[in-house]
C-alpha positions in Angstrom: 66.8 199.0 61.6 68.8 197.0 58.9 68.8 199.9 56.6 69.7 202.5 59.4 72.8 200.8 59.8 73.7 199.7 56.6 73.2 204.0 55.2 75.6 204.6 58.2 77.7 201.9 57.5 77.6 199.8 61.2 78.9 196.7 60.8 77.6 195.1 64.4 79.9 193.2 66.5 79.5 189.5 67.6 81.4 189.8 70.6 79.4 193.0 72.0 76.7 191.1 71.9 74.7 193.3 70.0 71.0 192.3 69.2 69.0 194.8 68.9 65.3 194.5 69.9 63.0 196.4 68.0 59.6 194.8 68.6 57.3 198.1 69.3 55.2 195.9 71.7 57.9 194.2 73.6 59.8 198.0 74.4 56.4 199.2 75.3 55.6 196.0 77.6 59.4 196.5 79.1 58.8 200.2 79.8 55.4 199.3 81.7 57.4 196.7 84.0 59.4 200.1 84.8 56.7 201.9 86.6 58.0 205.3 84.9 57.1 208.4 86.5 58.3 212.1 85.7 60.7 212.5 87.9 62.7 208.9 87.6 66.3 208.3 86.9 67.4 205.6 84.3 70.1 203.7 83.6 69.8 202.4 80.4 73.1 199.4 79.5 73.7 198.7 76.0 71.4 201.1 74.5 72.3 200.4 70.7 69.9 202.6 68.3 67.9 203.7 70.7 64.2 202.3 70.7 64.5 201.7 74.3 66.0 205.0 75.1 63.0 206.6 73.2 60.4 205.0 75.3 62.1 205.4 78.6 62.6 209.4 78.1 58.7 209.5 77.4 57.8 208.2 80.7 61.4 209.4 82.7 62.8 212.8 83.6 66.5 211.4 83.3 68.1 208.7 81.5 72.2 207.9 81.8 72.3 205.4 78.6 76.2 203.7 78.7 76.9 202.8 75.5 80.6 200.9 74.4 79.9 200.9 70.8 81.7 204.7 69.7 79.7 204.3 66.5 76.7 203.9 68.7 77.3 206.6 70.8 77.9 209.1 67.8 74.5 208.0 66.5 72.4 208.2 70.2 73.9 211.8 70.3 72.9 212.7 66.9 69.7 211.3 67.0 68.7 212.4 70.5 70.9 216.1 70.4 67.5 218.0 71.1 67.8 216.5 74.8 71.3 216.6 75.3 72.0 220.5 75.4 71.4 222.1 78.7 72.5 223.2 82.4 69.9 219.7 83.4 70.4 217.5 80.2 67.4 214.3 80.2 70.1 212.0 78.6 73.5 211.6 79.1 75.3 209.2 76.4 78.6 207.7 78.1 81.1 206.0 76.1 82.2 203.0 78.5 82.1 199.8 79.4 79.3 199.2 81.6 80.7 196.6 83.8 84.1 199.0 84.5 82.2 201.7 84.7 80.1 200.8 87.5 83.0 198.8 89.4 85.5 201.8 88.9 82.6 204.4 90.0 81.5 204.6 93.3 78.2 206.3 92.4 75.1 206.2 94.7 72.7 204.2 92.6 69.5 204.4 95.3 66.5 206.5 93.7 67.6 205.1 90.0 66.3 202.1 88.1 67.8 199.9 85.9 65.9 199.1 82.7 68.3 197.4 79.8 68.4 194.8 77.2 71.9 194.0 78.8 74.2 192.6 76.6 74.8 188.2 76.9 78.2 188.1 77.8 77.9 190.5 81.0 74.1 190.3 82.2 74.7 188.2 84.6 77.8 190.2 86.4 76.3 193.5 85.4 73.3 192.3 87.8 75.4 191.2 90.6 77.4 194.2 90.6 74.3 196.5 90.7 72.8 194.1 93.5 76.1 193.9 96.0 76.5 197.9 95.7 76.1 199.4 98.7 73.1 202.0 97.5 72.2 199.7 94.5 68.8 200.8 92.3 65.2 200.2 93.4 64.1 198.5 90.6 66.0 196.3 87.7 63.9 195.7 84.3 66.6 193.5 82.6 66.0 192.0 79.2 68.9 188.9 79.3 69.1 185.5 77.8 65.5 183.2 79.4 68.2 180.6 81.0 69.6 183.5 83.1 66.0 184.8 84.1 65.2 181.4 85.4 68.5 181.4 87.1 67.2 184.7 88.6 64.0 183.9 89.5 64.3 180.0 91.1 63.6 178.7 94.2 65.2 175.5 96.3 64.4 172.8 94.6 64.4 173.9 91.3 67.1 172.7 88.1 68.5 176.5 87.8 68.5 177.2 91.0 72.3 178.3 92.5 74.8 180.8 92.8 73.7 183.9 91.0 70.1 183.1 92.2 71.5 183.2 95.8 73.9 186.4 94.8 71.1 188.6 92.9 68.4 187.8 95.7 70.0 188.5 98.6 69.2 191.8 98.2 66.7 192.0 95.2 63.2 189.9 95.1 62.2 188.4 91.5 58.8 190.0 90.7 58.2 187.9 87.7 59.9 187.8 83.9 58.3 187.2 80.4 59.6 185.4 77.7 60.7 187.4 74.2 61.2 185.7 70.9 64.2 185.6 69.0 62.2 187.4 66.1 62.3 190.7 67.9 65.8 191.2 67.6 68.0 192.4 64.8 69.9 190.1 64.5 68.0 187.3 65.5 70.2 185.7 68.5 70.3 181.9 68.7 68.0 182.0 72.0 65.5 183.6 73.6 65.0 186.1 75.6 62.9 187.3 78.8 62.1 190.3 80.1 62.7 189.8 84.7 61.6 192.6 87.2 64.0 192.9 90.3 62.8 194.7 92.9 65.2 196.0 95.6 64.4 194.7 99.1 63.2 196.9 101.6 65.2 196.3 104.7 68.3 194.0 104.1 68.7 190.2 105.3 72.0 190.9 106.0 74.5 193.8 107.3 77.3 194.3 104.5 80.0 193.7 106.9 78.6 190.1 106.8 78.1 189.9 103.3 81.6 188.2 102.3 80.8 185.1 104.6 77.6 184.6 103.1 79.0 184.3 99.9 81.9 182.2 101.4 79.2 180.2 102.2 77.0 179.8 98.8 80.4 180.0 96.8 81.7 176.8 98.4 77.8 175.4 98.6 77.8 175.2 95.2 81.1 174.3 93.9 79.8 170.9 93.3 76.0 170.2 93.3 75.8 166.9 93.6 78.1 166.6 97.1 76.3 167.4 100.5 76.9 171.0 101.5 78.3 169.8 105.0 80.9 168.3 103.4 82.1 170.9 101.1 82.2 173.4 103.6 84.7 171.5 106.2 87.5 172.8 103.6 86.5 176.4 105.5 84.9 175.5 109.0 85.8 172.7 111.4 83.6 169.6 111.4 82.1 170.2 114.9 81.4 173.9 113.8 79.4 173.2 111.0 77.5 170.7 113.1 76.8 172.5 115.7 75.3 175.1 112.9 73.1 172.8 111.3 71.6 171.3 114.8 70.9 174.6 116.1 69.1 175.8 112.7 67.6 172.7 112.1 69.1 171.9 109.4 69.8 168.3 107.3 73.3 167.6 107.6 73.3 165.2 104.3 71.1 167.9 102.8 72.7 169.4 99.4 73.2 173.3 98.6 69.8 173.0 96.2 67.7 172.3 98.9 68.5 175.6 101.0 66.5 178.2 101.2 67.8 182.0 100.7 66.7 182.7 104.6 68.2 179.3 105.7 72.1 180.1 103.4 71.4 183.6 106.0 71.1 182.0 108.5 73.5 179.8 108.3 76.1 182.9 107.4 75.5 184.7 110.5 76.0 181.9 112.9 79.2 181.1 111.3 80.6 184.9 111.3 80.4 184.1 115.2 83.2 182.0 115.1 85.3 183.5 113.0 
């Protein structure tokens, strides 16, 4: 990989976030997570060289790799043109930015999967904006940073447990994740890495309509961990209003956001989208 890019004269870029993993193992384990079949559709973020890609199009019948690097993108295109040609081409090589392209394209994401090594700086929103689309993917196999797996996949209770937990999971269950070693990647990134499966829920906790209160809700929860929830969220509701909420869903009015469940934070959304 070093001397790919140093005969084609890539310089990578810090602030892309480009690490490139190239652990045969690792892809193959990722790939597995996938549950490929034949006729699947990918979409593949931050595909860099391409060892991803590679595996991916020997298990998938499509695969929509978004790419921002342009010298990336030349290279993918080169080194996959056999596949590109064609009324029904099994890759398409965009040249975007992954998080504007899927908040500027209202594109029906439902029969796809996700499987990426998503760039640091925008896993984490890249995730949330897949999981609050209105036809988001069935499945998510996201290689991130390990802090922002166990973010994803925490439960009341637990140190990383919060706001993008509470955001991703609404609508997507945590299926496990696996840890990957900074020696896989080129470069070697100061962290490490994991490997999470998301799988889509199948029937929603809640209608979209009441989507924005229960984020109202978790928003304010967690502006400051340490405060009881009850008390943050009188800068929204009235003080009788929220207690009437927690008596009817049984629920500790000194208790802090942490200790919420995901079913409980629903819950608590829909009974206060009656009253306003």
């Amino acid at each position: 990989m070093r001397q790919l890019l140093t005969t084609r004269d890539i310089q990578l870029t810090k602030s892309l976030g480009q690490n490139f993993l190239h652990d045969g193992n690792q892809l193959r384990r990722i790939a597995a997570q996938a549950e490929l079949k034949p006729g699947d559709r990918i979409l593949e973020i931050g595909p860099g060289l391409g060892p991803l890609t590679a595996e991916l199009l020997a298990g998938a019948g499509h695969v929509m790799a978004i790419e921002k690097d342009v010298r990336l993108v030349a290279f993918l295109r080169e080194r996959f043109a056999p596949l590109l040609p064609g009324e029904v081409p099994r890759l398409e090589v965009l040249h975007a930015d992954a998080l504007d392209y899927l908040r500027d394209t209202d594109r029906v994401w439902s029969g796809w999967k996700l499987v990426s090594n998503l760039p640091y700086s925008v896993a984490s929103p890249i995730l949330v904006e897949l999981a609050q689309a209105a036809h988001g993917p069935e499945l998510m196999v996201a290689t991130l940073q390990i802090e922002v797996a166990r973010r994803l996949a925490a439960g009341p209770g637990d140190g990383d447990y919060g706001l993008l937990t509470l955001l991703v999971q609404l609508d997507y269950a945590p299926e496990g994740w696996f840890k990957i070693p900074a020696s896989c990647f080129f470069p070697e990134p100061e962290v490490d890495s994991a490997c999470i499966t998301l799988r889509r829920r199948p029937q929603r906790l809640l209608v979209p309509e009441l989507r924005p209160v229960f984020e109202k809700v978790i928003r304010r929860a967690f502006s400051q961990r340490r405060k009881v929830m009850l008390k943050l969220l009188k800068q929204d509701w009235p003080a009788p209003r929220l207690e009437a909420a927690c008596q009817a869903l049984g629920l500790d009015p000194k208790a802090r956001a942490e200790t919420l469940s995901l079913e409980q934070f629903v819950a608590l959304a829909l009974d206060l989208a009656r009253s306003d």
